[in-house]
C-alpha positions in Angstrom: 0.0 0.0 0.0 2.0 3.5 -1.3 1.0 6.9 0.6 0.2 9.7 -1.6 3.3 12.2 -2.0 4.9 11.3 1.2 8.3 13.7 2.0 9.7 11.1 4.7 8.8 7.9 5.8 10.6 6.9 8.9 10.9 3.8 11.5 11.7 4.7 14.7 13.0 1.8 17.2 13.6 2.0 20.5 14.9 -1.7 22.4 17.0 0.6 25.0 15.7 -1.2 28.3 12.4 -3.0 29.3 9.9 -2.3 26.1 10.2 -2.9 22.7 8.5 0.1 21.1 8.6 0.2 16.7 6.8 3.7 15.5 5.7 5.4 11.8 6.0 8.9 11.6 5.3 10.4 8.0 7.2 13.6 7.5 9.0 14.6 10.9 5.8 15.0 12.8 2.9 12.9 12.3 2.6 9.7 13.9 1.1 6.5 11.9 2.0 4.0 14.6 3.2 3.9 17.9 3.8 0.6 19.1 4.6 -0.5 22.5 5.3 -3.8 24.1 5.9 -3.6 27.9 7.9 -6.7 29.8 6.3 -5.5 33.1 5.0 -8.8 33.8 8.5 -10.6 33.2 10.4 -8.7 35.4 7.7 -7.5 38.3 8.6 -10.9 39.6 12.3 -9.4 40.2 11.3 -5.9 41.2 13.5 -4.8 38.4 14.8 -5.0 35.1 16.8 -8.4 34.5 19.1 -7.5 31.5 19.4 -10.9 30.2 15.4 -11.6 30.3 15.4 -8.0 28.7 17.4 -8.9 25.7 15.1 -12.2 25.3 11.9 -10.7 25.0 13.3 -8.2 22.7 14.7 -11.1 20.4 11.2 -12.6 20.5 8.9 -9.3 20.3 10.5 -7.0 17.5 9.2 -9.1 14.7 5.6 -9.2 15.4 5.6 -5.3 17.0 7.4 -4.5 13.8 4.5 -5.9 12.0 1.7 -4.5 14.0 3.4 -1.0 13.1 3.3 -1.6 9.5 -0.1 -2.8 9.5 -1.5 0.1 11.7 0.4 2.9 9.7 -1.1 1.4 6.4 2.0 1.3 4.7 4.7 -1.7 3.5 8.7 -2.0 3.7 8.7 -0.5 1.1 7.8 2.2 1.5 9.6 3.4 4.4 12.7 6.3 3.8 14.8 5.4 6.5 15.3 4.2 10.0 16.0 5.1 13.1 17.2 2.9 16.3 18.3 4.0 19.8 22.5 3.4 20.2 22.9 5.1 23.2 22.9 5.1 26.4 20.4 2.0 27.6 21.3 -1.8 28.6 23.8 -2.8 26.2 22.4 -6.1 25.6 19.0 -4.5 24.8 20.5 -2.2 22.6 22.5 -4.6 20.3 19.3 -5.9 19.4 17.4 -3.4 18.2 20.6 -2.1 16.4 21.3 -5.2 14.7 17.5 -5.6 14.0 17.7 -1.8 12.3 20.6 -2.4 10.5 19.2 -5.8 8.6 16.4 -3.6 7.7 18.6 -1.0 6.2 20.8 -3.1 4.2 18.0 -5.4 2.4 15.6 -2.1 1.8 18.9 0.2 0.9 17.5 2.6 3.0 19.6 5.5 4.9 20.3 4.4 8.7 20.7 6.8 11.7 21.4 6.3 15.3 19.5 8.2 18.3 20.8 9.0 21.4 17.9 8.1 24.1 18.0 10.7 25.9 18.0 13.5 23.5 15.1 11.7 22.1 13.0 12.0 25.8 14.4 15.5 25.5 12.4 16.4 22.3 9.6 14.2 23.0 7.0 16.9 23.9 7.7 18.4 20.3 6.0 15.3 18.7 2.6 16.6 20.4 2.8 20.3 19.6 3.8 22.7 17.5 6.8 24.0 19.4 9.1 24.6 16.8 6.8 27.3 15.3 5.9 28.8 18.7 9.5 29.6 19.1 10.2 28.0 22.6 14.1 28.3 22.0 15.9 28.6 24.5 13.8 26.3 26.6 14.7 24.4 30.5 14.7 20.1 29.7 13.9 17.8 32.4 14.3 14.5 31.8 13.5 12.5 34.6 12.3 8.4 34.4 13.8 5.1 35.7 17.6 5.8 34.4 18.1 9.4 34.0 17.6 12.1 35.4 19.0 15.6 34.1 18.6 18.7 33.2 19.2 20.6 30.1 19.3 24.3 28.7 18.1 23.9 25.1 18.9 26.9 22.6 18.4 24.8 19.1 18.0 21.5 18.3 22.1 21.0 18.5 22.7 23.6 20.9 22.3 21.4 24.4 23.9 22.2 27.6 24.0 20.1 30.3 23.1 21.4 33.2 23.2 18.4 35.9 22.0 14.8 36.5 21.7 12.7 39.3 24.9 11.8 41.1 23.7 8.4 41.6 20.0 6.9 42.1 17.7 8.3 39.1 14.5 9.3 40.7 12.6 6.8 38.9 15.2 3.9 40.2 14.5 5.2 43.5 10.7 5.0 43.3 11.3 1.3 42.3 13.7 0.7 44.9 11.3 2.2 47.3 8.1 0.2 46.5 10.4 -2.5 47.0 10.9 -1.6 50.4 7.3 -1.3 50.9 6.4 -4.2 49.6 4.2 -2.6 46.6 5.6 -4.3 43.2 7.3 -3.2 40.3 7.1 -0.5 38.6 7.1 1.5 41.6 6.4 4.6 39.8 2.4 4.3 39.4 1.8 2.5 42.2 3.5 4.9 44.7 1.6 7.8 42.8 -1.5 6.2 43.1 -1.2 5.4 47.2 0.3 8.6 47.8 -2.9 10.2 47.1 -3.9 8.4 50.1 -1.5 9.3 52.5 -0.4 12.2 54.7 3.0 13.6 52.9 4.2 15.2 55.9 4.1 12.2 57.6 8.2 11.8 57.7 10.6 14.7 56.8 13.5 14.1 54.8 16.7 16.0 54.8 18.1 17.1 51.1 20.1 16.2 49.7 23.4 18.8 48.8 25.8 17.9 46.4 29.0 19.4 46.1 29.3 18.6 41.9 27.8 21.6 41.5 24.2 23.6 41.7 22.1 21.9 39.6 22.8 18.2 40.5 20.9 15.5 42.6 21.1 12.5 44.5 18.4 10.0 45.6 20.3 7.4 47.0 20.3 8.9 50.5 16.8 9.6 50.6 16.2 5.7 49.2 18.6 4.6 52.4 16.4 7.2 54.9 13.2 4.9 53.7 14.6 2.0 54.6 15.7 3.1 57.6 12.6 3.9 58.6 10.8 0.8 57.2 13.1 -1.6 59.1 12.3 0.8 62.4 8.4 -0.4 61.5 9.0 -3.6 61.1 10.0 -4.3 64.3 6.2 -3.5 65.4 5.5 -6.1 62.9 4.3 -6.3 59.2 4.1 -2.9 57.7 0.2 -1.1 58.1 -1.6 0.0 55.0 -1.5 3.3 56.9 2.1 3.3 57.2 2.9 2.6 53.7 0.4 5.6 52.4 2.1 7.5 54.6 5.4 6.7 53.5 4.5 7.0 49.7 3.2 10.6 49.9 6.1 12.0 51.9 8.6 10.2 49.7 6.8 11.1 46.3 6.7 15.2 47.8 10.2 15.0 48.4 11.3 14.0 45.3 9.0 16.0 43.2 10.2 19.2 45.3 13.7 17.9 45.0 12.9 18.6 41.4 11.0 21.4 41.8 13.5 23.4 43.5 16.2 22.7 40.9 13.8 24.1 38.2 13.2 27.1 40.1 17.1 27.6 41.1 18.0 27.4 36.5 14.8 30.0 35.9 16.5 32.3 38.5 19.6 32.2 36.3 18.9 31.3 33.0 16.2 33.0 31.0 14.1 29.9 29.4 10.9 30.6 27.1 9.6 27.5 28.4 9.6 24.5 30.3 9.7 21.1 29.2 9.9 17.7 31.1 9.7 14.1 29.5 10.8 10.8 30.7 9.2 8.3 32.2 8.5 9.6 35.6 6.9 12.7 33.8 3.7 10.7 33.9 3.8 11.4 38.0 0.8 13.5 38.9 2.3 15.7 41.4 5.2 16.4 39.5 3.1 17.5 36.2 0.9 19.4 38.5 3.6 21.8 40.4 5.4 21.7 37.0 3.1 24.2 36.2 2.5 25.8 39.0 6.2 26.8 38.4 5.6 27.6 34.7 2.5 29.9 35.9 4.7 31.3 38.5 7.1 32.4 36.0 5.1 33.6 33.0 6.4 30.7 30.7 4.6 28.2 28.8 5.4 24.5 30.0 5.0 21.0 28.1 4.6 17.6 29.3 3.8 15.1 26.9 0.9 12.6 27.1 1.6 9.3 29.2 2.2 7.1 26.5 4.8 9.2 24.7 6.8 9.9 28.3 7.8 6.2 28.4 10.0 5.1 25.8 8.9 4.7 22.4 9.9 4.6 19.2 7.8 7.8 17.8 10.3 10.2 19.9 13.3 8.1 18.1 11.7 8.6 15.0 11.2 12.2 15.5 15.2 13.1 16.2 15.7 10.4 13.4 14.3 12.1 10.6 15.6 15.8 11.0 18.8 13.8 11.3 18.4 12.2 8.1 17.2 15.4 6.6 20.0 17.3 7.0 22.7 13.8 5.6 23.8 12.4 9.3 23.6 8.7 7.9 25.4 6.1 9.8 27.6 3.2 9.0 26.5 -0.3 8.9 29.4 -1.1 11.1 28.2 1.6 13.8 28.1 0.2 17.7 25.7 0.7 20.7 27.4 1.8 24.0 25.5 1.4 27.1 26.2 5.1 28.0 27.5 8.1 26.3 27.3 11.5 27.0 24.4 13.9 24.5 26.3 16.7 24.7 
C-alpha cells in the first residue's frame, strides 16, 4: 500500500531497556503507529529489570511489533525512507538488538540508517505533540526524569544542548522502584507509589536534602532511598508494615522528590532565561510532578510541556522524531556503527 506524496517515511526503534517500542512517523511530525510492548510482567517478579530476560523478550517481540506498526500505519517495507534505532545510552544487551534488528532492515531495503541517542530523544519528545518549533520556545529548560536518568538541560536549538546536571547516583525513577520495594508494593514502583500517595499524609516523615557538592544543579536520591529504609526496618519491628504506614510513606517520599525537582527548576529560571519548560521521561507521567510543573511555569510567566503518558515512556515515535531531522539534514550512519550502554548527549 503507497502513501500519496509522502516527504519522509521513517521507523523509529527503541529496544533501550524494558519495552520494545517500533513507530511510523510520516514527514517529521505525524505519527502513523506507535507501538509498545511492555515486559512489566516478566520482570515484576524481580522488582526490576533483569538484563538478560530483557534482551530475550526483545529477540522474541520486534518481529511481530514491527508488523503490528506496519499494519496500523497502512503502509509496507517499502515504502519506508529510512530508519531510526536508539544506540545510546540503555542496557547494552537490549541495545544490540534493536541495532542489529535496524541495521538488517537497512541493508535489504537500501534505506539511509541513523542512530538516536535516548535521551535527547526523551528531550524532544514533547515536540512530537505540539507545535513548538513554530511557537519559538528556543531557548527552553529540559527535564528529563524516568527510571535511568535524570537531568537537566538548557536547550537553545536543536544541536545547541547544555548540560546542566544529572543525578549523582540513584535516578529518581530507580528510587521510586527501589522504594516500592521496600514497601512491599511491586514493580514498577512509579504508578503505584503515585497512586497510594494520594492516600496518604505527605508530611508524615521529613527528609533531609540532599546537597551535592558537583555543582548547583545536581541531585542524589540514594540517601533519601537509604532514609526509607531506615525507617521501614524501624516499622517492622512493630511487625508487618500497616496499609497506613505505607500511604504515609509513599506521599512524603513522592513530595520529596518531586520538590527535589521542583526546586532545581526554580534555582536554572533564576539564572537562565528559558521561554519555556519542558519535562519528558518516564517519571513525567507522575501526577504531582506535572501538576507543580506548572504551578512553576504559571509562576514564571512561561509556557510549559509535558507530553501525554504514553509518549513519556520510551517509544519509538520520539526516536523517529530526532531520526528524521537527522536524516534530513545527511547524518547517515555506517552499517558497522556500535551501541554503548552510556555516552554523554552533549
Amino acid at each position: 500500500m503507497k502513501l500519496v506524496q509522502k516527504k519522509s517515511l521513517v521507523l523509529g526503534i527503541d529496544t533501550s531497556c524494558d519495552e520494545t517500542s517500533v513507530a511510523v512517523l510520516l514527514d517529521e511530525k505525524k505519527i502513523l503507529a506507535n507501538i509498545i510492548s511492555s515486559q512489566v510482567k516478566i520482570h515484576a517478579p524481580h522488582g526490576g529489570v533483569v538484563p538478560e530476560l530483557a534482551s530475550r523478550s526483545h529477540l522474541e517481540a520486534l518481529t511481530p511489533v514491527l508488523e503490528e506498526a506496519l499494519q496500523k500505519a497502512g503502509v509496507g517495507l517499502s515504502d519506508l525512507t529510512g530508519i531510526a534505532v536508539t544506540s545510546s545510552p540503555g542496557l547494552i544487551g537490549c541495545l544490540l538488538v534493536g541495532l542489529s534488528f535496524a541495521k538488517s532492515l537497512a541493508y535489504s531495503l537500501k534505506i539511509p540508517l541513523t542512530t538516536v541517542h535516548h535521551l535527547k530523544a526523551h528531550l524532544f519528545s514533547p515536540f512530537l505533540e505540539q507545535d513548538l518549533e513554530q511557537n519559538k520556545v528556543f531557548p527552553f529548560l529540559g527535564l528529563v526524569v524516568s527510571g535511568g536518568h535524570t537531568a537537566l538541560y538548557y536547550v537553545s536549538s536543536f544541536d545547541q544542548i547544555e548540560l546542566l546536571g544529572q543525578t549523582v547516583d540513584d535516578a529518581a525513577g530507580e528510587a521510586y522502584d527501589k522504594v516500592a520495594k521496600l514497601l512491599e508494593m511491586g514493580y514498577p514502583g512509579g504508578p503505584l507509589i503515585d497512586r497510594l500517595a494520594k492516600t496518604g499524609n505527605a508530611n508524615a516523615h521529613k527528609f533531609t536534602r540532599a546537597r551535592v557538592k558537583r555543582g548547583p544543579y545536581y541531585f542524589s536520591f540514594s540517601g533519601l532511598k537509604t532514609a526509607v529504609s531506615l525507617l521501614v526496618k524501624e516499622e517492622k519491628k512493630k511487625g508487618i508494615l500497616s496499609e497506613e504506614f505505607k500511604k504515609d510513606m509513599a506521599a512524603s517520599f513522592q513530595k520529596e522528590v518531586v520538590e527535589a525537582l521542583i526546586e532545581k527548576i526554580e534555582d536554572v529560571l533564576k539564572s537562565h532565561p528559558a521561554k519555556a519548560l519542558l519535562v519528558s521521561g518516564g517519571v513525567a507521567a507522575n501526577s504531582l510532578l506535572r501538576s507543580r510543573v506548572a504551578e512553576v511555569a504559571a509562576n514564571h510567566h512561561i509556557p510549559h510541556t509535558i507530553p501525554s503518558l504514553l509518549i513519556c515512556t520510551d517509544n519509538g515515535a520520539m526516536v523517529a522524531y530526532i531520526g528524521a531531522k537527522q536524516l534530513e539534514r545527511g547524518e547517515v550512519a555506517e552499517l558497522n556503527v556500535n551501541a554503548a550502554s552510556s555516552l554523554p548527549m552533549v
